[in-house]
C-alpha positions as CSV (number, residue, x, y, z in Angstrom):
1,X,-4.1,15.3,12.7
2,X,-2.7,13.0,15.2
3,X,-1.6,9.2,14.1
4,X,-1.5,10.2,10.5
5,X,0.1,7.1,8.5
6,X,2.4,6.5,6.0
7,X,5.0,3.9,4.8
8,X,8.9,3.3,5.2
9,X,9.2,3.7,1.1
10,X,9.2,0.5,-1.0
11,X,6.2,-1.6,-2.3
12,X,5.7,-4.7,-4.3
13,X,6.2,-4.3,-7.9
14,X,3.0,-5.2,-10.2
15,X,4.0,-8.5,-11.8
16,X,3.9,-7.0,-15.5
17,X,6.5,-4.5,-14.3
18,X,9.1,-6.8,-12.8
19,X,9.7,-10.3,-11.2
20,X,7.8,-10.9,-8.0
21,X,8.8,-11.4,-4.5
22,X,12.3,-10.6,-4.7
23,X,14.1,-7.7,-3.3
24,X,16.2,-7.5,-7.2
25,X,13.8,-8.2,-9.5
26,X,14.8,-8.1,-13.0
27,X,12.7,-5.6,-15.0
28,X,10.0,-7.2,-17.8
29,X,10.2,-4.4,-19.8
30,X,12.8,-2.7,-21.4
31,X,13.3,0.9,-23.2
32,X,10.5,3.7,-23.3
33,X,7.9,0.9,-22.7
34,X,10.1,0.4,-18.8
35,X,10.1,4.3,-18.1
36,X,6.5,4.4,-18.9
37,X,5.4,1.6,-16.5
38,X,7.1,2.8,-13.7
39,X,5.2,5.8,-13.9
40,X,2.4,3.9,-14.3
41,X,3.3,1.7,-11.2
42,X,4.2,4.6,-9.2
43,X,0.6,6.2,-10.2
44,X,-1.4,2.3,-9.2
45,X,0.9,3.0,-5.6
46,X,-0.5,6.0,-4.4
47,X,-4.1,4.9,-5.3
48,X,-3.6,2.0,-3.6
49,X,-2.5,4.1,-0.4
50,X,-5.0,6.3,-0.9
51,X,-8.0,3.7,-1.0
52,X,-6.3,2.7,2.2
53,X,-6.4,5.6,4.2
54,X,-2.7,6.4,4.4
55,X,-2.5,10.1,5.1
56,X,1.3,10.8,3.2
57,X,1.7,9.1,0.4
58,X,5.1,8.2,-1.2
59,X,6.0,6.8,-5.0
60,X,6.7,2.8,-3.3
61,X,9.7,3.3,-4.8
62,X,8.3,1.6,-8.5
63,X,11.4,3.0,-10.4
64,X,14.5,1.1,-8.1
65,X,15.2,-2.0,-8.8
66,X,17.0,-1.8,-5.1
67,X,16.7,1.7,-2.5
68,X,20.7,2.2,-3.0
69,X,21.4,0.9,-6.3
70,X,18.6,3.0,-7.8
71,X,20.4,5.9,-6.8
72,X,23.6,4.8,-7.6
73,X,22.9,4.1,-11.3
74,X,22.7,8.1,-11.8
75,X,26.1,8.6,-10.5
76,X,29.6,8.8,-12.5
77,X,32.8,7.5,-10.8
78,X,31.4,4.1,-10.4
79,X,32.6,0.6,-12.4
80,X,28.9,-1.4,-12.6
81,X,31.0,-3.7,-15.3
82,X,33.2,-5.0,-12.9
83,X,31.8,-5.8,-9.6
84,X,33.1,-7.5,-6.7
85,X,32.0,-9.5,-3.6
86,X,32.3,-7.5,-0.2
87,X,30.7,-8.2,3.0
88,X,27.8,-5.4,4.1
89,X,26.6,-4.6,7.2
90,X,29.4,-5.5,9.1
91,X,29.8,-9.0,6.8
92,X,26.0,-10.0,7.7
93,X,25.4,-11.1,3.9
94,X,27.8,-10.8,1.1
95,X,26.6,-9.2,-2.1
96,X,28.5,-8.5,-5.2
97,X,29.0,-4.2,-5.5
98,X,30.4,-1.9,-7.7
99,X,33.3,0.0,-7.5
100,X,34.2,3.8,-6.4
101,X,36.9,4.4,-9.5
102,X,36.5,8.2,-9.4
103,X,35.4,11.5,-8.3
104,X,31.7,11.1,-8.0
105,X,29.5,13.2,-9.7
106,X,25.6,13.2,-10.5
107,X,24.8,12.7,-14.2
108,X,21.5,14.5,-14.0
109,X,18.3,14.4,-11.9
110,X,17.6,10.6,-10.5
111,X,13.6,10.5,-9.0
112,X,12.5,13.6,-11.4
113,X,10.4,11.9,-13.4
114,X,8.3,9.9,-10.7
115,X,8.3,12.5,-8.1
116,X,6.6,14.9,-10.6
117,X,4.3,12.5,-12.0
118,X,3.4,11.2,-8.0
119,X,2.8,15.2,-7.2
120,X,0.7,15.4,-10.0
121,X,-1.6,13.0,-9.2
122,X,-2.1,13.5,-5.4
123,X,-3.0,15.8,-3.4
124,X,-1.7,14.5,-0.4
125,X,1.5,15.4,1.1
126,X,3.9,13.2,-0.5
127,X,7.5,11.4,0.4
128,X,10.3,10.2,-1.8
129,X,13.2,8.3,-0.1
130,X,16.5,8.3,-0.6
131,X,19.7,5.9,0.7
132,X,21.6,7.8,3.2
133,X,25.4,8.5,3.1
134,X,26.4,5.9,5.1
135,X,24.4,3.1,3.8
136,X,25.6,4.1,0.7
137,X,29.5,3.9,1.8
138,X,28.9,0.5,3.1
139,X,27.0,-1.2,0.4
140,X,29.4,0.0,-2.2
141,X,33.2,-1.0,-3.1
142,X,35.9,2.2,-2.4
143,X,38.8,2.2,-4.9
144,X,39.3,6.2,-5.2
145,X,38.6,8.0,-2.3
146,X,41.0,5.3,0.3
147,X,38.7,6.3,2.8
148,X,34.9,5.5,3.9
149,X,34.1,8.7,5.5
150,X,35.4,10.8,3.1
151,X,33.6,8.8,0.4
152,X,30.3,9.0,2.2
153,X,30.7,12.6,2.5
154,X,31.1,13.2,-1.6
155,X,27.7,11.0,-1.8
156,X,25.9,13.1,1.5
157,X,26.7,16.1,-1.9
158,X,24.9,14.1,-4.1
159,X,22.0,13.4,-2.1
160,X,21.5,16.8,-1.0
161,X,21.8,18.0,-4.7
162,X,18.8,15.5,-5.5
163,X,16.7,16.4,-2.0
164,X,16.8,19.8,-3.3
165,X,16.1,19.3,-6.4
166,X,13.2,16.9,-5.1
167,X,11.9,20.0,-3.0
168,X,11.4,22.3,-6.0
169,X,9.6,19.4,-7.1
170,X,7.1,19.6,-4.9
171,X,7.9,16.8,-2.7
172,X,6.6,17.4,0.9
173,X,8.7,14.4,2.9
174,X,12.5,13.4,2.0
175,X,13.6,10.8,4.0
176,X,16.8,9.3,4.2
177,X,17.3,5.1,4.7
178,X,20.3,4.4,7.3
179,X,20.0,1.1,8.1
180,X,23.3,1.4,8.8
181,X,23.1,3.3,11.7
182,X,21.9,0.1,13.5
183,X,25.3,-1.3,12.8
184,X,27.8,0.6,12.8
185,X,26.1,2.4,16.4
186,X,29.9,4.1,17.5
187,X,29.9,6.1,14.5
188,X,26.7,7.3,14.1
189,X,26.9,10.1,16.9
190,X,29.9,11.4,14.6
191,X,30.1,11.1,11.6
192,X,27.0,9.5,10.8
193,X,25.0,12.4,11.8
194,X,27.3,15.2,10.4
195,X,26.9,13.3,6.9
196,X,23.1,13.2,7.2
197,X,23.1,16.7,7.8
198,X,25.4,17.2,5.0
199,X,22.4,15.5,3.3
200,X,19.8,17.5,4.4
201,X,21.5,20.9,3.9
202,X,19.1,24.1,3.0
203,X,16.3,22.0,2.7
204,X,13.1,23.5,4.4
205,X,10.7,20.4,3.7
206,X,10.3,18.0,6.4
207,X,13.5,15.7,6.7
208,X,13.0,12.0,7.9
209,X,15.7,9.4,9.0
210,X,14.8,5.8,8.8
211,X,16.8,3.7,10.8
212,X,15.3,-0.2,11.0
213,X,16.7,-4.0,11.4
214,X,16.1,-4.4,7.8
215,X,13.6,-5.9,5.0
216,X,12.0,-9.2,5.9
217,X,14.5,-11.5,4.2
218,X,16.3,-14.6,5.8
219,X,19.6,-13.2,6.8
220,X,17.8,-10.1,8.7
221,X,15.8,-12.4,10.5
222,X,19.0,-14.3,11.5
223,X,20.5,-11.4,12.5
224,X,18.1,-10.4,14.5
225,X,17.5,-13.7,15.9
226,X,21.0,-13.4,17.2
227,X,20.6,-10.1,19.1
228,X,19.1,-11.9,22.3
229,X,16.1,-10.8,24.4
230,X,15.9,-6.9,23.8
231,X,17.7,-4.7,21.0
232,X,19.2,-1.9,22.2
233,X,20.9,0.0,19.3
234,X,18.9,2.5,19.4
235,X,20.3,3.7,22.7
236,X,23.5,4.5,21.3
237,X,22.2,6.3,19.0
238,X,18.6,8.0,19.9
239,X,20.0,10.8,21.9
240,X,22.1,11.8,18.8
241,X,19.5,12.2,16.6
242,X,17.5,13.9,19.1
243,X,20.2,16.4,18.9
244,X,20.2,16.6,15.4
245,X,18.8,18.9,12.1
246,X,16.4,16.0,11.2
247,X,12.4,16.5,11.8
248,X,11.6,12.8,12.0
249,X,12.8,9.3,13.0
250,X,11.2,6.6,11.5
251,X,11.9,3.3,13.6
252,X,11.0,-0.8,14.4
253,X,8.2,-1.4,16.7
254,X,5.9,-4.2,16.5
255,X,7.1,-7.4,17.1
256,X,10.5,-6.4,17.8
257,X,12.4,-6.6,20.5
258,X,13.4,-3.1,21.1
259,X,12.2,-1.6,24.8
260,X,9.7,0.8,24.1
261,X,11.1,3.3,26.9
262,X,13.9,4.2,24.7
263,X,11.8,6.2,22.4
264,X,11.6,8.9,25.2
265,X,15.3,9.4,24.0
266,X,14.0,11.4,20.9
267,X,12.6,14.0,22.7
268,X,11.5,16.6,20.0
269,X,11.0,14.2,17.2
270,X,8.6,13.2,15.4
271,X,8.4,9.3,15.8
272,X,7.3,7.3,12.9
273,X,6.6,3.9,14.5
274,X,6.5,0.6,12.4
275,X,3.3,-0.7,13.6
276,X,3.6,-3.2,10.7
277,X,5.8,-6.1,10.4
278,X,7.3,-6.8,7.0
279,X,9.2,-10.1,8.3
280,X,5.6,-11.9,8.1
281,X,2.9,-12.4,6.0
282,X,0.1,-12.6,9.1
283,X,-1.9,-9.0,8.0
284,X,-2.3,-7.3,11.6
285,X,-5.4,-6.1,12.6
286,X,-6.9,-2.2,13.1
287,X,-7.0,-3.4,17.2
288,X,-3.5,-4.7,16.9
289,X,-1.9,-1.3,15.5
290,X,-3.8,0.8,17.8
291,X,-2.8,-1.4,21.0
292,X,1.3,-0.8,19.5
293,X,0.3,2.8,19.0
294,X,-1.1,2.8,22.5
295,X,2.2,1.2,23.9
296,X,4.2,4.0,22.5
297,X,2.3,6.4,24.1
298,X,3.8,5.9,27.3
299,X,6.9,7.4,25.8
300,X,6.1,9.6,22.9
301,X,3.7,12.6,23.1
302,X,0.8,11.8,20.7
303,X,1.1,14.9,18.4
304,X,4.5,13.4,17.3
305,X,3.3,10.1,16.6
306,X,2.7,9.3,12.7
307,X,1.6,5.1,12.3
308,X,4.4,3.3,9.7
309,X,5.7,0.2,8.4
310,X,8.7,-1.6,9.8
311,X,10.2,-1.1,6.4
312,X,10.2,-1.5,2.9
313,X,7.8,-4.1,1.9
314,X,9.6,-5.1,-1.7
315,X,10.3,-8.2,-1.7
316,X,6.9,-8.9,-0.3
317,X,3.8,-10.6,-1.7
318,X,1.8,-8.2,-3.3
319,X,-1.4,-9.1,-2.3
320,X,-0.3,-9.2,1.8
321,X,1.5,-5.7,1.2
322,X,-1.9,-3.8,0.1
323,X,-3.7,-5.8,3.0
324,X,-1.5,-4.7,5.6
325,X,-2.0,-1.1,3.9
326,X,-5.7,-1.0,4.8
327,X,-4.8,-2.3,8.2
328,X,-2.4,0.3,8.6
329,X,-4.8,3.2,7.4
330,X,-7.6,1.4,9.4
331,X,-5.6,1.1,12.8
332,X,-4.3,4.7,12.6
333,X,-8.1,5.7,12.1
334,X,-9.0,3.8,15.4
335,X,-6.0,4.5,17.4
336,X,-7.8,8.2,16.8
337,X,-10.9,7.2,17.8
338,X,-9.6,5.4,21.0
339,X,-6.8,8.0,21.9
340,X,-7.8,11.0,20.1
């Protein structure tokens, strides 16, 4: 099926299950009453995709309090006591981290138990998301390895021991979040890449990269306020990941700033293209995501286009996130109708 939709990976968290409208909510439960409502969050997420038409479905990411500090709370080597204040994303916010203090090592599965109970209640193809190595290295504090790449490479282990892991589970989609990429754009084409496929190694499910201009808080939109009339990271990075192991790129489309034509760099791919915009709260129309699907199609060839969200929508307003989900399901439908 062409357009087919899905999202970047996070959702709003049901009120009962943790503080609202924050990117790091605090949890309201605690103990086995906590690990049985984020199952039961994850199972109200894919019903809520489903009554909105979105063809791959993924958990919304119910069980993280954040996409990397989820994972990292399943990993040993790392001091969560004693955390310190570092700049991330080349000093765009600070945040306070925890500390790399020794070899790192998984204590035991980290999305088992929602990945199961998401691929037992749908029968759609489903996703689960996971950071990627270098996000990872740059949103945590290094005082063992003395050396970033080598640090993200021990995590690109972990991650691959989990997307495997995830695989036998049943899960259809494993997609890794690299915001990162859009930083740090000289190092992708090296090292970046040879960590993600680190990441992706023997898996034979379809791999996914997202790489965006991040969640719809204030210092993201500052950023991107600052990167003038058109953003052009992609560039520098696009024909390396065209190159590369991974089936899909998931991207920023609608009302951004990035030219359109560079798409045509990732000849091969499949493109997942944020046709919704996570930095407002206006809910786009089904006419408005088939017009950005339509623009694309200049570049991209239609049987690699999949409709997607900017990004995570976390932090978001609950009741905007599920009406942009029906617009999403609703605009991929006509952008079939119109260009099918």
């Amino acid at each position: 099926m062409i357009f087919s939709s899905t999202i970047a990976g996070s959702l709003p968290k049901p009120s009962w299950l943790a503080e609202p409208n924050k990117l790091w909510p605090q949890w309201r439960l605690s103990g086995g009453d906590l690990a049985q409502g984020k199952l039961d969050a994850t199972v109200l997420a894919i019903k809520l995709q489903e009554d909105a038409g979105i063809d791959i479905v993924g958990d919304g990411e119910m069980s993280r309090q954040h996409f990397v500090h989820g994972f990292l709370e399943f990993v040993d080597g790392i001091d969560t006591a004693h955390k310190v204040e570092m700049g991330i994303r080349a000093d765009r916010y600070k945040a306070m981290v925890p500390v790399v203090r020794g070899t790192l090592s998984l204590k035991g599965r980290v999305h088992q138990p929602e990945a199961r109970h998401a691929r037992a209640h749908t029968k759609r193809p489903l996703k689960i998301t996971l950071p990627g190595p270098m996000t990872i290295s740059d949103t945590i504090a290094d005082a063992h390895y003395g050396d970033k790449v080598k640090m993200a490479f021990a995590f690109a282990d972990l991650l691959n021991q989990e997307a495997r892991a995830l695989q036998a589970d049943g899960v259809d989609v494993i997609q890794f979040d690299e915001p990162a990429f859009n930083v740090f754009v000289d190092e992708v084409p090296g090292w970046g890449i040879e960590a993600l496929h680190r990441a992706i190694d023997g898996l034979t499910c379809t791999t996914a990269v997202h790489i965006c201009y991040g969640y719809g808080i204030q210092a993201n939109i500052d950023w991107k306020n600052s990167l003038g009339g058109e953003w052009r990271q992609y560039e520098k990075i696009f024909p390396a990941l065209a190159k590369s192991r991974v089936k899909q790129v998931s991207l920023e489309a609608i009302n951004s700033r990035v030219p359109l034509k560079l798409l045509s760099l990732l000849d091969g791919k499949d493109v997942l293209i944020g046709v919704i915009d996570v930095a407002t709260d206006t809910v786009e129309t089904p006419e408005q995501i088939a017009g950005a699907i339509g623009d694309v199609l200049k570049f991209v060839p239609k049987e690699r286009i999949v409709a997607c969200t900017n990004c995570g929508m976390a932090p978001m307003r609950r009741d905007i996130a599920e009406a942009k989900l029906i617009a999403l399901g609703a605009g991929a439908a006509l952008a079939r109708k119109k260009f099918g």
